[in-house]
C-alpha positions in Angstrom: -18.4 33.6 -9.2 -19.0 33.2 -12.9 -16.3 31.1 -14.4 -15.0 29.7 -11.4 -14.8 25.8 -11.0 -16.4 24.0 -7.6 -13.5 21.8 -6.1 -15.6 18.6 -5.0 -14.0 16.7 -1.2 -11.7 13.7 -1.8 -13.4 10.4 -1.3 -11.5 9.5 1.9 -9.1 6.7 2.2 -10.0 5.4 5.9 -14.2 4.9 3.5 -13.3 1.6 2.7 -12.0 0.0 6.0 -15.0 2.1 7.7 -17.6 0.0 5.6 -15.7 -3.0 6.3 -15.5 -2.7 9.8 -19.0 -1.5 10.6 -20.3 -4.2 8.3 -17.6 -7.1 10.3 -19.5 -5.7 13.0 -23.2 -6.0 12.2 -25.4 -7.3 15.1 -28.9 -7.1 13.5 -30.8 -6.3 10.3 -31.2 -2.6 11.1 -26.7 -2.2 11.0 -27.3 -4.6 8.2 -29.7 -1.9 6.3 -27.4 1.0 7.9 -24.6 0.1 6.5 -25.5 -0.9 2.8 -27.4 2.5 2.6 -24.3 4.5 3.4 -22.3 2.7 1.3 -24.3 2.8 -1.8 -24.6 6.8 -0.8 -20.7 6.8 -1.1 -21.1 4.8 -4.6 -23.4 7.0 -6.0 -20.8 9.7 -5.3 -18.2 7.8 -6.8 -19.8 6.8 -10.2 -21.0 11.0 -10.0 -17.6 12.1 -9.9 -16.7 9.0 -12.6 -19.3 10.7 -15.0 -18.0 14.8 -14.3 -14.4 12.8 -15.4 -16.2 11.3 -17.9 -17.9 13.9 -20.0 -14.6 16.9 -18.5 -17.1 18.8 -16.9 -16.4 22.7 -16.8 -18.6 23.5 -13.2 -16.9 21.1 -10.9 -13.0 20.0 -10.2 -13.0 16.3 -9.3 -9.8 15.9 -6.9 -8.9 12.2 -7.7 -8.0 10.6 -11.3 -10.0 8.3 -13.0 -7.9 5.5 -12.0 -8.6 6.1 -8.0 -12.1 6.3 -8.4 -12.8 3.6 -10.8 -10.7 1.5 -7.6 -12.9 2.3 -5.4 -16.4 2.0 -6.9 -14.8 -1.6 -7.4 -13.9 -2.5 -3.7 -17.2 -0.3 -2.6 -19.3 -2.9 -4.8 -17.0 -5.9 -3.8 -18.0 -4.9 -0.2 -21.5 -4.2 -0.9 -21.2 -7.9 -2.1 -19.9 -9.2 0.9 -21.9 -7.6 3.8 -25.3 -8.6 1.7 -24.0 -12.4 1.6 -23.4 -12.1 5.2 -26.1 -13.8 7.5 -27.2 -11.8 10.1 -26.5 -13.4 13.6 -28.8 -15.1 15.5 -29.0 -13.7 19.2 -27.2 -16.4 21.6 -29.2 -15.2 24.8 -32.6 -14.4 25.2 -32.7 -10.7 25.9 -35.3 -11.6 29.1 -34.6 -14.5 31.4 -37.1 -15.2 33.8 -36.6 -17.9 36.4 -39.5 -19.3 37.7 -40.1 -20.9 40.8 -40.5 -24.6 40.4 -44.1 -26.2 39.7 -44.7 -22.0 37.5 -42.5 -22.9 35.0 -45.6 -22.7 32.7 
């Protein structure tokens, strides 16, 4: 394997609508926490593959161009953005409702 060059995975297209979803969809602040970690993991790899790009590194093949990846790392930190601005809701219902009977109300 000596002079043989690592083809890195493709950032996916369906990674941005993913983290938009998921984070459209957050309920507490554990999807909250969830969400932001995964999609600073796929920013790390991003900026990672920006640097091998960067510096023409001779181990790894980085399968999209500079111009792809510098897109992404922008709409990954403009939705980072967003779901950190985005209050977490407050629950509507009480998750127990106990009816009392009148006169044990408390």
């Amino acid at each position: 394997m000596f002079g043989r060059k690592k083809k890195l995975k493709k950032i996916p297209y369906d990674l941005l609508s993913y983290i938009q979803i998921e984070g459209e969809a957050i309920k507490d602040s554990n999807d909250k926490q969830m969400i932001v970690f995964y999609a600073y993991k796929k920013l790390e790899l991003v900026e990672w593959y920006i640097e091998l790009l960067t510096v023409g590194s001779k181990k790894y093949i980085v399968p999209q161009s500079m111009e792809q990846l510098s897109g992404i790392k922008q709409q990954l930190q403009s939705l980072i953005k967003r779901i950190m601005d985005t209050p977490i809701p407050s629950p509507s219902a009480p998750l127990i409702s106990i009816n009392y009977p009148k006169g044990y109300e408390g």
